[in-house]
PDB file of N, CA, C and O in Angstrom:
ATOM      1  N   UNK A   1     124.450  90.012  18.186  1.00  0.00           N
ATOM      2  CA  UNK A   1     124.381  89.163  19.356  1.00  0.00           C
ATOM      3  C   UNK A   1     125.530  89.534  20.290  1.00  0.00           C
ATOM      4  O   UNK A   1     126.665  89.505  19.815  1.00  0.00           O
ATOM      5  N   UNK A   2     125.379  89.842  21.431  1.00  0.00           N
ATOM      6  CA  UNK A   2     126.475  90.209  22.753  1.00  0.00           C
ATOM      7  C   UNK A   2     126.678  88.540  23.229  1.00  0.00           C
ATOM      8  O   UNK A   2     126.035  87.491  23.204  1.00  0.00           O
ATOM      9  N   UNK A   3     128.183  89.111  23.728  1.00  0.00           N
ATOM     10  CA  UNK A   3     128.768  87.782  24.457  1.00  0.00           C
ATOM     11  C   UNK A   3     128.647  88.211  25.987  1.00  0.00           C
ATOM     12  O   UNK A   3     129.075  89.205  26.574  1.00  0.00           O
ATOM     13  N   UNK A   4     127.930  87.136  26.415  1.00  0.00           N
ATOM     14  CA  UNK A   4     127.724  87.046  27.756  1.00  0.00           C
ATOM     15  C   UNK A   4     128.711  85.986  28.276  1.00  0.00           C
ATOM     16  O   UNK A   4     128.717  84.870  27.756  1.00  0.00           O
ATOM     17  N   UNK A   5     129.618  86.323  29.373  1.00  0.00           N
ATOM     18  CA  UNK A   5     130.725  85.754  30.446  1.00  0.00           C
ATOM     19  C   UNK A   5     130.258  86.053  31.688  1.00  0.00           C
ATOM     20  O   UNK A   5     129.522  86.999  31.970  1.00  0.00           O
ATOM     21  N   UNK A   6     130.771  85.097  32.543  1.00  0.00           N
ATOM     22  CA  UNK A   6     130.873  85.071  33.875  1.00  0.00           C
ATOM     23  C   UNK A   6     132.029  85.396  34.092  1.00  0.00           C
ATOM     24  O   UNK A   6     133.129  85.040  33.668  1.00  0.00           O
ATOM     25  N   UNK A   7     131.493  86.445  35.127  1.00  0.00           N
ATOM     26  CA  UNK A   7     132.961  87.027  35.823  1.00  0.00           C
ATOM     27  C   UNK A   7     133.549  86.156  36.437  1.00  0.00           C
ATOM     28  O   UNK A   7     133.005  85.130  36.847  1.00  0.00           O
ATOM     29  N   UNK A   8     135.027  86.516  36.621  1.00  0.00           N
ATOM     30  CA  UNK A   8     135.620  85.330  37.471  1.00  0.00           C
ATOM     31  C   UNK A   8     135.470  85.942  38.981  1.00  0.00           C
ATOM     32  O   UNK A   8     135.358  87.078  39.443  1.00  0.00           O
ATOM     33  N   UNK A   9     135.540  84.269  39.657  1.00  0.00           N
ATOM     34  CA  UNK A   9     135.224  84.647  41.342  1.00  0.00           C
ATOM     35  C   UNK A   9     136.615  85.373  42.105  1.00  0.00           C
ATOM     36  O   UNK A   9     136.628  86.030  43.145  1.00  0.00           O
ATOM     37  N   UNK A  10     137.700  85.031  41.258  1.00  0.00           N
ATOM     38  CA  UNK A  10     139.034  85.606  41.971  1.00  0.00           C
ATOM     39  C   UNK A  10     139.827  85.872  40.822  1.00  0.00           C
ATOM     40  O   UNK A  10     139.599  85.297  39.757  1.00  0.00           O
ATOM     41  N   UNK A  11     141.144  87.063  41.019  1.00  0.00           N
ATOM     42  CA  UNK A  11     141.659  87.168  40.100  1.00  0.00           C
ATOM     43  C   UNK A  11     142.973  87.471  40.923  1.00  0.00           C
ATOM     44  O   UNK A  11     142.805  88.043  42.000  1.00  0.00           O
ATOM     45  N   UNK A  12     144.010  87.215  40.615  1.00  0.00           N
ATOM     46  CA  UNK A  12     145.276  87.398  41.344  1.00  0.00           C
ATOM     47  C   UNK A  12     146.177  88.637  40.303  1.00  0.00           C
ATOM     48  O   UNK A  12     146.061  88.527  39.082  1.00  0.00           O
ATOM     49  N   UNK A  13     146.876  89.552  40.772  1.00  0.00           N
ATOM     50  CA  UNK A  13     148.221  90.004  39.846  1.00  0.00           C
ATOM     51  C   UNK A  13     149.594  89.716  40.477  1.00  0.00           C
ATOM     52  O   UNK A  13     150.199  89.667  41.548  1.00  0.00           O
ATOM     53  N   UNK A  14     149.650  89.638  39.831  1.00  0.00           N
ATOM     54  CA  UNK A  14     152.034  89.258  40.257  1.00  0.00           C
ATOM     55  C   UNK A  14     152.897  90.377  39.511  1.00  0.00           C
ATOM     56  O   UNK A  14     152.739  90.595  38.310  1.00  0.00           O
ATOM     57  N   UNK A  15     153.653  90.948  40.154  1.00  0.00           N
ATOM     58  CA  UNK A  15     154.583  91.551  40.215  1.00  0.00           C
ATOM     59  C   UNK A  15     156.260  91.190  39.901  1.00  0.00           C
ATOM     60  O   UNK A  15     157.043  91.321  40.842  1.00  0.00           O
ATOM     61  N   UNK A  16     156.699  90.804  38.765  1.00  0.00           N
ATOM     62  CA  UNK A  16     158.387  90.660  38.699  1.00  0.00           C
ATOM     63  C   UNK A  16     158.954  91.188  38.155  1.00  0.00           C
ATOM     64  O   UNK A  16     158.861  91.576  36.991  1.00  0.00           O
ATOM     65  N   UNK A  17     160.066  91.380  39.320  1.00  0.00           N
ATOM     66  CA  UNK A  17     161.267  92.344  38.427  1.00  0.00           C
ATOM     67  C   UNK A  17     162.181  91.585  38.007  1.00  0.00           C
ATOM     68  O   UNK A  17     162.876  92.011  37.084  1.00  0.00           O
ATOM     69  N   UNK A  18     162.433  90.308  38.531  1.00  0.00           N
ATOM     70  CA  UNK A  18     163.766  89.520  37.695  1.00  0.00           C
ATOM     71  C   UNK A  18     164.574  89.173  38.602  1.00  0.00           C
ATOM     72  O   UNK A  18     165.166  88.103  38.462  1.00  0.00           O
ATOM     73  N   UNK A  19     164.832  90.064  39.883  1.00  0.00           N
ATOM     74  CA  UNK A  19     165.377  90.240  41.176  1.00  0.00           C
ATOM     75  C   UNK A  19     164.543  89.256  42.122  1.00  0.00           C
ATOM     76  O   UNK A  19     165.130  88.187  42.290  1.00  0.00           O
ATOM     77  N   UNK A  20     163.568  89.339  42.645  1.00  0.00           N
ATOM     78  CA  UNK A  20     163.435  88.974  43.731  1.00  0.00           C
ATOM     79  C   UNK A  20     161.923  88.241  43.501  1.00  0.00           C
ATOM     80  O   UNK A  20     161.052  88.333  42.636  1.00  0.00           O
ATOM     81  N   UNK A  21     162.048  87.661  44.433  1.00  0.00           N
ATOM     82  CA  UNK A  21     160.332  86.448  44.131  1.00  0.00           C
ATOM     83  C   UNK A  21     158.875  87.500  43.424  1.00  0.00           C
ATOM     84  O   UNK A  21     158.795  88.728  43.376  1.00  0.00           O
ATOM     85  N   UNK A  22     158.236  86.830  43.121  1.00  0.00           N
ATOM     86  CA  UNK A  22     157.559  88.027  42.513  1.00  0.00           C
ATOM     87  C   UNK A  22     156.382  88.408  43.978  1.00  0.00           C
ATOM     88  O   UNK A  22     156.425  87.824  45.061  1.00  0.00           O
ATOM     89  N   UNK A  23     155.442  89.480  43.612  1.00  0.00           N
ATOM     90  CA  UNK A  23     154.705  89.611  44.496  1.00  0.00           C
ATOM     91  C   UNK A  23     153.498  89.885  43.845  1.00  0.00           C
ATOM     92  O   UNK A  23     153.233  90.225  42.692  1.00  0.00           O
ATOM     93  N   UNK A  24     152.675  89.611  45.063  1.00  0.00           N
ATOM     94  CA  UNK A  24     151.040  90.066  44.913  1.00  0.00           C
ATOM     95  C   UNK A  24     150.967  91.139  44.600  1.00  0.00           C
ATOM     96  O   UNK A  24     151.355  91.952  45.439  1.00  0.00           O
ATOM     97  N   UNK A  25     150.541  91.582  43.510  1.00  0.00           N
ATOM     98  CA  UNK A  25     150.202  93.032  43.463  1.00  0.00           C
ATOM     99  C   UNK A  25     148.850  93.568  43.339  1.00  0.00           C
ATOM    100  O   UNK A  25     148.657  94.767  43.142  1.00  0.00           O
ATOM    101  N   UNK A  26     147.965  92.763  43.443  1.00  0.00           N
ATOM    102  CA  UNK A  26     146.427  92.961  43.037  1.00  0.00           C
ATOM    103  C   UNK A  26     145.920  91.729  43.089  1.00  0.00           C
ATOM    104  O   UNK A  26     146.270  90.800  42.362  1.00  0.00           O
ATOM    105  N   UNK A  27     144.934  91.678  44.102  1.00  0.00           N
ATOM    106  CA  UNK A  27     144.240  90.203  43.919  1.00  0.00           C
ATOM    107  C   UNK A  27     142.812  91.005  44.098  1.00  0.00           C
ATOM    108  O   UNK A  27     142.770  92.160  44.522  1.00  0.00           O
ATOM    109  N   UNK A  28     141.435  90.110  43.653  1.00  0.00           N
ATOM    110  CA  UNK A  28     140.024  90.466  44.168  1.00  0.00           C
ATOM    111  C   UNK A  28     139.001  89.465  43.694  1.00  0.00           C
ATOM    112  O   UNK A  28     139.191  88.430  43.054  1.00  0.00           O
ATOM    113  N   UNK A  29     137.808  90.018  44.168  1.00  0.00           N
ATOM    114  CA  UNK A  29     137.093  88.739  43.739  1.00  0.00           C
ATOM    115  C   UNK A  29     135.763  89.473  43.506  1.00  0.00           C
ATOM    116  O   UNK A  29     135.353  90.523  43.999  1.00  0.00           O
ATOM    117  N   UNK A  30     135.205  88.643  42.627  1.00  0.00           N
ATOM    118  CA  UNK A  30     133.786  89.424  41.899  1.00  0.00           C
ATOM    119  C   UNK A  30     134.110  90.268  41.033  1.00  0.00           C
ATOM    120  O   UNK A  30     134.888  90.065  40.100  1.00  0.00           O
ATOM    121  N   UNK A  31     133.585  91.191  41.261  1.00  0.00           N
ATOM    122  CA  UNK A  31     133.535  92.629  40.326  1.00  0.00           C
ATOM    123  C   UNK A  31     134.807  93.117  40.647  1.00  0.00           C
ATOM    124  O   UNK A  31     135.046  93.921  39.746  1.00  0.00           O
ATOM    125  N   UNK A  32     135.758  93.092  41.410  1.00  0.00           N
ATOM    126  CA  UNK A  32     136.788  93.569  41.751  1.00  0.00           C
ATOM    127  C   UNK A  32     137.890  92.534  40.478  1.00  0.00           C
ATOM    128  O   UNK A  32     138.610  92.984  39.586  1.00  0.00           O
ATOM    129  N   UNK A  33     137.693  91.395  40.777  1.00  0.00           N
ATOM    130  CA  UNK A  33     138.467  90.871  40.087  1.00  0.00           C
ATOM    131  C   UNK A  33     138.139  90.798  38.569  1.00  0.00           C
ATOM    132  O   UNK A  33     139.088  90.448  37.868  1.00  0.00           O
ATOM    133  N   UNK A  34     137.147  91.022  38.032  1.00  0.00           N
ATOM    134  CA  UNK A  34     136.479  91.393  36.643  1.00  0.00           C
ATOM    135  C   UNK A  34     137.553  92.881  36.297  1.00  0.00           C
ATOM    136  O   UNK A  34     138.241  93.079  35.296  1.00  0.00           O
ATOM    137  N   UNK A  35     137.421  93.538  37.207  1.00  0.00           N
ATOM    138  CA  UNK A  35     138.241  94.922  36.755  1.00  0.00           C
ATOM    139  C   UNK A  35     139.798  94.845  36.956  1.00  0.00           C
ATOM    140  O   UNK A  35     140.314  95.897  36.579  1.00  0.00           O
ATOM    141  N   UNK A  36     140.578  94.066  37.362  1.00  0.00           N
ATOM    142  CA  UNK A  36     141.494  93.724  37.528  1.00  0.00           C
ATOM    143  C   UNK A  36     142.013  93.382  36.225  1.00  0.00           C
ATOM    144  O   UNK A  36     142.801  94.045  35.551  1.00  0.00           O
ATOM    145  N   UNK A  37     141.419  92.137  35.915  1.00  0.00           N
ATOM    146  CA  UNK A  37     141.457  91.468  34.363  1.00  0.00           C
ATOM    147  C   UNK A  37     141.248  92.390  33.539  1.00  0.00           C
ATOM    148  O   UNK A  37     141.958  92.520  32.541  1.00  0.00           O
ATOM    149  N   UNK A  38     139.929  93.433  33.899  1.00  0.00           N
ATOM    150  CA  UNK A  38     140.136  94.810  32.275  1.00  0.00           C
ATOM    151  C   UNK A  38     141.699  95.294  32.361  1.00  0.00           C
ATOM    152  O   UNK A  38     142.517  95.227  31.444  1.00  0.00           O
ATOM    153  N   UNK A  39     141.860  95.668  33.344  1.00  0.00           N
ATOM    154  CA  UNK A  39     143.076  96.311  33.278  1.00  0.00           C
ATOM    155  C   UNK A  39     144.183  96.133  33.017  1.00  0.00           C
ATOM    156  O   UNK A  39     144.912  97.081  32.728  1.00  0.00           O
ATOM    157  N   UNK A  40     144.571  95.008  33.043  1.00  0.00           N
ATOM    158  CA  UNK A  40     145.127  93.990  32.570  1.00  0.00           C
ATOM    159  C   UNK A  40     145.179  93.877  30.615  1.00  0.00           C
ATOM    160  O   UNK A  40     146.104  94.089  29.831  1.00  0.00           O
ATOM    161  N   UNK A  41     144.337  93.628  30.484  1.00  0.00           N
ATOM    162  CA  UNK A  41     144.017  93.607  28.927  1.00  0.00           C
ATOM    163  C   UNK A  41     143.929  94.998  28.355  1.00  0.00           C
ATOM    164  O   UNK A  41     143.923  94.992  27.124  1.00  0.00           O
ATOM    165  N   UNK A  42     143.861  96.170  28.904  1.00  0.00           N
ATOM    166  CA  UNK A  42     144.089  97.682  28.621  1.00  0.00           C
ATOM    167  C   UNK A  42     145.240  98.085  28.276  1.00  0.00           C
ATOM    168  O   UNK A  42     145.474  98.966  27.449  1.00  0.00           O
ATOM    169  N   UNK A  43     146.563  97.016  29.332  1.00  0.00           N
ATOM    170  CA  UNK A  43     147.809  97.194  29.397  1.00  0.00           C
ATOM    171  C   UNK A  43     148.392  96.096  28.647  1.00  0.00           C
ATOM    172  O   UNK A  43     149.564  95.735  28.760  1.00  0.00           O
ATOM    173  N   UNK A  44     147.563  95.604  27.908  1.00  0.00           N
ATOM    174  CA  UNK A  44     148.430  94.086  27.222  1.00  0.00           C
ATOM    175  C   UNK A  44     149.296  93.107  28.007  1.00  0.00           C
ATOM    176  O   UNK A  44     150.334  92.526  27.687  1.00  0.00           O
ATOM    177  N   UNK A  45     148.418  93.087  29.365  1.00  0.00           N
ATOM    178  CA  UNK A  45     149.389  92.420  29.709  1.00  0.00           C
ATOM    179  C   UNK A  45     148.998  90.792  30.095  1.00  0.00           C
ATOM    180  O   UNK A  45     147.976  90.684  30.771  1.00  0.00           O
ATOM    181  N   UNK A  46     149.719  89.484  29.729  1.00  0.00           N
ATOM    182  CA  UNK A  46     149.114  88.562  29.463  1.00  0.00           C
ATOM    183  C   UNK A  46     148.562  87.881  30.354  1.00  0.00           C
ATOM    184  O   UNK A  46     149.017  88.059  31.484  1.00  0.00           O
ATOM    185  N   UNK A  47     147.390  86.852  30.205  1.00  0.00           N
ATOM    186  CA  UNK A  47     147.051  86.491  31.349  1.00  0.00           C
ATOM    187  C   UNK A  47     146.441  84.634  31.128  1.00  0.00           C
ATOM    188  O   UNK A  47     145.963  84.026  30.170  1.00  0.00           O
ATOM    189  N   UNK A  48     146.652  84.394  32.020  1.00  0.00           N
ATOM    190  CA  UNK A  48     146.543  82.805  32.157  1.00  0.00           C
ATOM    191  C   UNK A  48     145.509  82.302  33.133  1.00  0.00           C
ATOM    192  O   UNK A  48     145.708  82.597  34.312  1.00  0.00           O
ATOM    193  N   UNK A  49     144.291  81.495  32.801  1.00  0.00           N
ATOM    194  CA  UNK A  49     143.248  80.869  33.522  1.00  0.00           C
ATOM    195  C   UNK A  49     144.027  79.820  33.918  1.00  0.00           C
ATOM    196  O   UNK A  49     144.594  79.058  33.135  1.00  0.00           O
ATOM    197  N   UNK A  50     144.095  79.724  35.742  1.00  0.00           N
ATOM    198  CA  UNK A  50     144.556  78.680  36.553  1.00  0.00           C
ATOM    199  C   UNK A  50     144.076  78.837  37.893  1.00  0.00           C
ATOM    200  O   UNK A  50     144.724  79.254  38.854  1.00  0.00           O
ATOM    201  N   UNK A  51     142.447  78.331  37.862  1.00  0.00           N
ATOM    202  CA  UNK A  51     141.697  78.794  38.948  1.00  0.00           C
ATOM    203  C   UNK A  51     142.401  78.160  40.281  1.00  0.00           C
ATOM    204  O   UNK A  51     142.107  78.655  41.369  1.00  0.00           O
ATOM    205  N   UNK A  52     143.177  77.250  40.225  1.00  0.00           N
ATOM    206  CA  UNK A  52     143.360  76.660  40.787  1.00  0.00           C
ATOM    207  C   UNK A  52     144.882  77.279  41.941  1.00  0.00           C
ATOM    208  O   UNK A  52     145.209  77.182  43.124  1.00  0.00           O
ATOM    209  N   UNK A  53     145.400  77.889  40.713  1.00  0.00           N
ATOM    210  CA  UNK A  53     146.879  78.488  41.052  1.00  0.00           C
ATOM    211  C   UNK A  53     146.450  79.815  41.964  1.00  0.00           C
ATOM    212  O   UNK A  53     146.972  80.265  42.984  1.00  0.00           O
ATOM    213  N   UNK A  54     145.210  80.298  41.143  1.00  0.00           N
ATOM    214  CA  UNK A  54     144.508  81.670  41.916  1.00  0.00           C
ATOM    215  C   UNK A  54     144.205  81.231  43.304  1.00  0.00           C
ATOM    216  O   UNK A  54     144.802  81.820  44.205  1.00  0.00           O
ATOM    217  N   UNK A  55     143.480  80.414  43.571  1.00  0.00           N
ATOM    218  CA  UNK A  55     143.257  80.059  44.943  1.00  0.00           C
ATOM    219  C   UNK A  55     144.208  80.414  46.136  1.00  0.00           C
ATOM    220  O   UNK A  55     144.024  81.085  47.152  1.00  0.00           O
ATOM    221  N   UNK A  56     145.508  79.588  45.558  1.00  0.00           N
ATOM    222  CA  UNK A  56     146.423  79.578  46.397  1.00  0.00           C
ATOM    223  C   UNK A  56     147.136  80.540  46.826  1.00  0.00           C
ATOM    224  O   UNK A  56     147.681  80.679  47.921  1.00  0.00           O
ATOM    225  N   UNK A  57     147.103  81.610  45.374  1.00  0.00           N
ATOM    226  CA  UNK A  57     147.915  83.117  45.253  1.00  0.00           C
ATOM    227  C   UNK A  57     146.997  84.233  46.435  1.00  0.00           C
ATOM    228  O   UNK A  57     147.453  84.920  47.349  1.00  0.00           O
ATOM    229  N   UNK A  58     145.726  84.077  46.016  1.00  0.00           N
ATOM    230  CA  UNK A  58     144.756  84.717  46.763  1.00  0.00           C
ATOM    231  C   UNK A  58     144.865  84.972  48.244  1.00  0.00           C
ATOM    232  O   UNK A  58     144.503  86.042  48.734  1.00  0.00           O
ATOM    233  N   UNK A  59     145.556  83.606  49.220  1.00  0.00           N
ATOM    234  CA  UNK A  59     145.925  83.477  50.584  1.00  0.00           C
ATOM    235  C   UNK A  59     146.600  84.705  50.786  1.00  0.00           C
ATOM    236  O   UNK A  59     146.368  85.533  51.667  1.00  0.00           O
ATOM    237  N   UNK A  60     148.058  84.785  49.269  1.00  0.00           N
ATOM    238  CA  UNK A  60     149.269  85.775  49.669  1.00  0.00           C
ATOM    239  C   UNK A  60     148.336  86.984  50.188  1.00  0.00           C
ATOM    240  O   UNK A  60     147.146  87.127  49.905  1.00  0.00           O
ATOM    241  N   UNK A  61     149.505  88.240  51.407  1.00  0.00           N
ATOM    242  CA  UNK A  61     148.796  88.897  51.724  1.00  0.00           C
ATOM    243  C   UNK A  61     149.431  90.209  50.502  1.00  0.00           C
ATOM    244  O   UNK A  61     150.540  90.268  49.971  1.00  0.00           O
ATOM    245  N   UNK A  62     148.237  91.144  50.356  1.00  0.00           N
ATOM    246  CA  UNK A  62     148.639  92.193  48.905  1.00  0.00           C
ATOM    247  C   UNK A  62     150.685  92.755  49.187  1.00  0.00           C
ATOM    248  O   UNK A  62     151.159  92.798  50.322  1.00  0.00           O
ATOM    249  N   UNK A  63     151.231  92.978  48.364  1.00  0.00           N
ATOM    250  CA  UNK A  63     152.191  92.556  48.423  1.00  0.00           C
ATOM    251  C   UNK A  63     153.454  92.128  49.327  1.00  0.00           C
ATOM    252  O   UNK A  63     154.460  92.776  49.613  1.00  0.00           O
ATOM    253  N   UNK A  64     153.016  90.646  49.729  1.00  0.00           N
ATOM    254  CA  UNK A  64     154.105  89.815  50.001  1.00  0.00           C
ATOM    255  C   UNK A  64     154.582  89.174  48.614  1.00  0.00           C
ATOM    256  O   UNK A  64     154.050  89.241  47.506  1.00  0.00           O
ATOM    257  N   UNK A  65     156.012  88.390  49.119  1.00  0.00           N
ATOM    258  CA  UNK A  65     156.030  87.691  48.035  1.00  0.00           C
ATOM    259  C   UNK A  65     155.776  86.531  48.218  1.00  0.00           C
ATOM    260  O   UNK A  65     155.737  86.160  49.391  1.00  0.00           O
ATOM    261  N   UNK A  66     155.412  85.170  46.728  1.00  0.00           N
ATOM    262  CA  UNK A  66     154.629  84.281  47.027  1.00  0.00           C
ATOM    263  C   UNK A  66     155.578  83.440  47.689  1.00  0.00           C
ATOM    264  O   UNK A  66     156.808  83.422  47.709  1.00  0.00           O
ATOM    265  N   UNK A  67     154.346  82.481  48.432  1.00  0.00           N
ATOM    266  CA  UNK A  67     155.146  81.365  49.378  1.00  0.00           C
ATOM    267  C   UNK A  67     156.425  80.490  48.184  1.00  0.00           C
ATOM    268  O   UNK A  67     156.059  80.500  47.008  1.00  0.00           O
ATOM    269  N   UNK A  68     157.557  79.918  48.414  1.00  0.00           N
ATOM    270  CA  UNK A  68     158.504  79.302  47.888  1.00  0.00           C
ATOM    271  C   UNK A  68     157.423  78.022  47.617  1.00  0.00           C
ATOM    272  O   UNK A  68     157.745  77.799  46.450  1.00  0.00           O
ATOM    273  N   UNK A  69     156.567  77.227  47.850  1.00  0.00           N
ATOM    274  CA  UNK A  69     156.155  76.061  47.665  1.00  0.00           C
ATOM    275  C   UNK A  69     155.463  76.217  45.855  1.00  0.00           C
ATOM    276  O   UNK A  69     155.327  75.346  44.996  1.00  0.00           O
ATOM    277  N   UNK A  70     155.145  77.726  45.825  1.00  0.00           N
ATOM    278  CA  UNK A  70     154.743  77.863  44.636  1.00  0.00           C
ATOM    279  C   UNK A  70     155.331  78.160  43.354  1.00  0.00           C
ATOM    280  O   UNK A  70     154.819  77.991  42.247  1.00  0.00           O
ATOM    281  N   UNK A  71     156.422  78.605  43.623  1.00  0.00           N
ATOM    282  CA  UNK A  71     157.680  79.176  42.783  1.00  0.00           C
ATOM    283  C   UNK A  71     157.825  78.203  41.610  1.00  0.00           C
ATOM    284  O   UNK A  71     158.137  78.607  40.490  1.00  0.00           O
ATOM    285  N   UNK A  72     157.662  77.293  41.805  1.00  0.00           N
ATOM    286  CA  UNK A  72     157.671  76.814  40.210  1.00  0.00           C
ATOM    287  C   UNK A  72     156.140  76.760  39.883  1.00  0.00           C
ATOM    288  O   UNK A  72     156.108  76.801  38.653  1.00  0.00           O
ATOM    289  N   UNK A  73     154.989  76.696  40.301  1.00  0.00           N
ATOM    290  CA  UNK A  73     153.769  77.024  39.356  1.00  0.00           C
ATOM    291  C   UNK A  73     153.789  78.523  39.239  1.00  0.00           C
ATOM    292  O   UNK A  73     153.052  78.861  38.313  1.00  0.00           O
ATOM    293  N   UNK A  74     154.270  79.385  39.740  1.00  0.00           N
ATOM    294  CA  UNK A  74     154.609  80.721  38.936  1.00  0.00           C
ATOM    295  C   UNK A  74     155.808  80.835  37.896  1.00  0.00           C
ATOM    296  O   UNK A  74     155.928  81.572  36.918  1.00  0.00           O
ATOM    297  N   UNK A  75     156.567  79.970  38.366  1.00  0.00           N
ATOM    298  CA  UNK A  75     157.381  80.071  37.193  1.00  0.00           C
ATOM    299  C   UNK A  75     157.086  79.929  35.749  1.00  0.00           C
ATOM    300  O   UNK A  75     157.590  80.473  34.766  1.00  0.00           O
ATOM    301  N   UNK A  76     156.058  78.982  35.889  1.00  0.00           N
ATOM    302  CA  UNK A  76     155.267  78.475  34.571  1.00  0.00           C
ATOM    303  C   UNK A  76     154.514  79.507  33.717  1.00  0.00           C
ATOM    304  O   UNK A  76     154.284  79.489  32.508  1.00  0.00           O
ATOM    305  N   UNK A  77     154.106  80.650  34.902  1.00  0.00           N
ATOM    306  CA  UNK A  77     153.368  81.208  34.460  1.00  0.00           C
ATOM    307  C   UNK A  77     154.114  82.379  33.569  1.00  0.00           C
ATOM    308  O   UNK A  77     153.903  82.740  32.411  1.00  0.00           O
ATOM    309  N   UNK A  78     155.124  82.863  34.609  1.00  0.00           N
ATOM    310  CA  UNK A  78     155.969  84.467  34.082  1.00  0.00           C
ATOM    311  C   UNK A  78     156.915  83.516  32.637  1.00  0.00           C
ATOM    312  O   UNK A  78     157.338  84.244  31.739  1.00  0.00           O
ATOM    313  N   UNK A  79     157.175  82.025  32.511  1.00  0.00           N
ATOM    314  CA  UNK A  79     157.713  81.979  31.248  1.00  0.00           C
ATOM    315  C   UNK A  79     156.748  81.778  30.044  1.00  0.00           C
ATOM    316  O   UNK A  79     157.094  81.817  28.864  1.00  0.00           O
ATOM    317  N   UNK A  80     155.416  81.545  30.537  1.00  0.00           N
ATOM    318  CA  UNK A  80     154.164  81.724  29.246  1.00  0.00           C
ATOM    319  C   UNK A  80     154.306  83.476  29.255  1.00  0.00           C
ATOM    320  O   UNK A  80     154.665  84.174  28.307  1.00  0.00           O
ATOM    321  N   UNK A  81     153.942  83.888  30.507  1.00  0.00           N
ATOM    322  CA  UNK A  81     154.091  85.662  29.635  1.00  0.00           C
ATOM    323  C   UNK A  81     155.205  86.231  28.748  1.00  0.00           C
ATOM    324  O   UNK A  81     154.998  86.949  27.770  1.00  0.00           O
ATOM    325  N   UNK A  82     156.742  85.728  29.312  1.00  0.00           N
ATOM    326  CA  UNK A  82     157.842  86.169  28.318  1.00  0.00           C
ATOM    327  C   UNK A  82     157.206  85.268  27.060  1.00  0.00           C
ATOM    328  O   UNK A  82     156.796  86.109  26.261  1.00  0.00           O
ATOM    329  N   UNK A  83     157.010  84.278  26.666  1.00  0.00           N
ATOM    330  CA  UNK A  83     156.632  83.585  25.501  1.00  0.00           C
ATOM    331  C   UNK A  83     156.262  84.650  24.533  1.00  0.00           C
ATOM    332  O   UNK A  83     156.818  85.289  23.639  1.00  0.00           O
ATOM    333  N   UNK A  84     154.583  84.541  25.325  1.00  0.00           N
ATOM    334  CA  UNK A  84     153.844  85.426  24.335  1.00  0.00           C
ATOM    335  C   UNK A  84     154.131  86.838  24.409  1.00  0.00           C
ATOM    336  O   UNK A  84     153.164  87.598  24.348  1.00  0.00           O
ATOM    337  N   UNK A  85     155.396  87.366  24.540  1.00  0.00           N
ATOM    338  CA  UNK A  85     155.971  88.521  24.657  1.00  0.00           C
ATOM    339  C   UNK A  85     157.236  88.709  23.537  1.00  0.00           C
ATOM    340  O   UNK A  85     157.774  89.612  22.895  1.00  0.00           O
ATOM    341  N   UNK A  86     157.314  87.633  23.686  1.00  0.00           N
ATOM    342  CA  UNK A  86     158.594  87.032  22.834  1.00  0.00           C
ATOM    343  C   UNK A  86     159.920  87.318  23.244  1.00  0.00           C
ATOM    344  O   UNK A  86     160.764  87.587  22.388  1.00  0.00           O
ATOM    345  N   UNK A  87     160.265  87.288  24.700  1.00  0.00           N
ATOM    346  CA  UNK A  87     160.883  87.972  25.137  1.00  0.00           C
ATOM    347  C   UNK A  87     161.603  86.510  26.143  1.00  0.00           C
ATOM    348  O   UNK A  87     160.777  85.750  26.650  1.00  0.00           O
ATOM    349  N   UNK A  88     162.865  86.267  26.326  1.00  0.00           N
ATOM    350  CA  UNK A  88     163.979  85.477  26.743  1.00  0.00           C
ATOM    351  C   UNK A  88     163.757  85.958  28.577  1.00  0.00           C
ATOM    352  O   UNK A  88     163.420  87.071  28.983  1.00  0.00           O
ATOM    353  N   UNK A  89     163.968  85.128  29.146  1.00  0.00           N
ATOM    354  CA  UNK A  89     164.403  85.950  30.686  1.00  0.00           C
ATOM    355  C   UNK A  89     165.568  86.042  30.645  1.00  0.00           C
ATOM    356  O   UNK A  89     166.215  85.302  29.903  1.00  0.00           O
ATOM    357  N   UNK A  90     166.253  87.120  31.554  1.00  0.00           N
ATOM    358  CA  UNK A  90     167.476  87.017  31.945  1.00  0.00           C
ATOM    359  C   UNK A  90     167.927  85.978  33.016  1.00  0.00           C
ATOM    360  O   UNK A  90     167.182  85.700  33.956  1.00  0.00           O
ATOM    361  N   UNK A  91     169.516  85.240  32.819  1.00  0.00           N
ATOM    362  CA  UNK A  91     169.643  83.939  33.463  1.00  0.00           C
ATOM    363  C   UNK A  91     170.481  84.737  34.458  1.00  0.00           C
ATOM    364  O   UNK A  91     170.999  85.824  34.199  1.00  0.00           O
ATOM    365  N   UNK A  92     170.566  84.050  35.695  1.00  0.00           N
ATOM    366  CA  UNK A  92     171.029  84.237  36.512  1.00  0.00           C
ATOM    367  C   UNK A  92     172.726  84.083  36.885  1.00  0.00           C
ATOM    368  O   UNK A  92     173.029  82.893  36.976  1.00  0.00           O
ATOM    369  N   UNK A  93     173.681  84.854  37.078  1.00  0.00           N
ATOM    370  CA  UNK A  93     175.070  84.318  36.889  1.00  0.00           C
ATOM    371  C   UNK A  93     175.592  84.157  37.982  1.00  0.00           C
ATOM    372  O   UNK A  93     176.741  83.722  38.059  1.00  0.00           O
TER     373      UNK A  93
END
């Protein structure tokens, strides 16, 4: 039996170096954003359903960095990826 999914309608990527706000690095929608997400999972790299957060990321234009109003619902996000990375951020001095 095959598993049948619906693609998602949007998919956002973010960009951080630790330095500076993160940025858009890949957003799309449809089939664009279906291949986004492979690629993503090719590269292990983790990913979080927040259709909601996507919406808003989606506005950003491909790399700006995101508006400050969002900075803490991304924050949420890049400390679930260090999580499941197992990996500490570096603090700021």
């Amino acid at each position: 039996m095959s598993e049948t999914r619906t693609p998602p309608s949007l998919a956002v990527a973010l960009q951080y170096d630790g330095e500076t706000a993160p940025r858009v690095s890949a957003k799309g929608a449809g089939d664009l954003a279906e291949q986004i997400l492979e690629i993503a999972r090719q590269h292990n790299v983790p990913l979080q359903d927040n259709p909601e957060l996507v919406k808003l990321l989606y506005r950003v234009e491909l790399n700006d960095e995101i508006p400050e109003a969002l900075y803490l619902a991304v924050a949420e996000v890049i400390a679930f990826a260090y999580m499941l990375r197992g990996k500490v951020p570096k603090a700021k001095s």
